[in-house]
C-alpha positions in Angstrom: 0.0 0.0 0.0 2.8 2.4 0.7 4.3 2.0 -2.4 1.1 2.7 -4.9 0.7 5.7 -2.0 4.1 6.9 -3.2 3.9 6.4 -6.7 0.5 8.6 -6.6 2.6 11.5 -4.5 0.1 10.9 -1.6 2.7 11.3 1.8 0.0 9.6 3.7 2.2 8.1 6.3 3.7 11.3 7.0 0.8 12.4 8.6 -0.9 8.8 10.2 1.4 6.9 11.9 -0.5 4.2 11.0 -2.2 3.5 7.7 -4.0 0.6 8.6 -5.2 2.3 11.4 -9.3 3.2 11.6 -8.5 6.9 9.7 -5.8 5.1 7.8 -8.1 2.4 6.1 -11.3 4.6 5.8 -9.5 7.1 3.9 -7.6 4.4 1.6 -11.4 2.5 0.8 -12.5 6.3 -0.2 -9.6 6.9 -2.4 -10.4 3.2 -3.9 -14.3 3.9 -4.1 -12.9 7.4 -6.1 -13.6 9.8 -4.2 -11.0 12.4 -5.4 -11.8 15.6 -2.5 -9.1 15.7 0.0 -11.2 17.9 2.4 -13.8 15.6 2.1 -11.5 12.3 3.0 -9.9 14.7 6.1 -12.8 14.6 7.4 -13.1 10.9 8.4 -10.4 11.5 10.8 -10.6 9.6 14.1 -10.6 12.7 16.7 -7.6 11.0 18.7 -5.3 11.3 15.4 -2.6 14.0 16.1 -3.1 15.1 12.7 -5.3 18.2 12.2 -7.9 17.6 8.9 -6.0 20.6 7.3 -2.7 18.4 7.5 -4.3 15.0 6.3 -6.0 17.0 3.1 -2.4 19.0 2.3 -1.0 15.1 1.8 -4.0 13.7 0.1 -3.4 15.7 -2.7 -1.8 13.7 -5.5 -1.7 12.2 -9.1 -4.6 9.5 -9.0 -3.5 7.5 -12.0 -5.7 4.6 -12.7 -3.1 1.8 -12.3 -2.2 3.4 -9.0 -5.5 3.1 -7.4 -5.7 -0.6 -9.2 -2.5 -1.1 -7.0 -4.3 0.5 -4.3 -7.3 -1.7 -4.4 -5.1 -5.4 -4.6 -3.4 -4.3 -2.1 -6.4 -3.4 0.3 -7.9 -7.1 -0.5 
């Protein structure tokens, strides 16, 4: 998962310390599902992650390519 995270510029773990956590995993099934809004996926931060939403949706912007996600999604199954 952290690699197809890297490849699509997304600094995810910079941010979660873990990203099969609860915020970690519901924001990697939205990305998968396609929701592209980074605000939007902030916002399903667990309130006892250090990270502020602002933080989260600064390192959810990235370059969604198609075989990315794909990567993404095998890798979440």
């Amino acid at each position: 998962m952290q690699k197809a995270l890297q490849q699509m510029n997304v600094p995810l773990t910079q941010v979660l310390s873990d990203i099969t956590g609860e915020t970690g995993l519901a924001i990697l099934r939205q990305i998968v599902a396609g929701d592209r809004d980074p605000l939007a996926r902030a916002q399903l931060r667990d309130p006892r992650c250090r990270s502020t939403a602002e933080e989260i949706a600064k390192a959810l912007t990235g370059n969604y390519r198609p075989e990315h996600v794909f990567a993404l999604k095998q890798a979440l199954a």
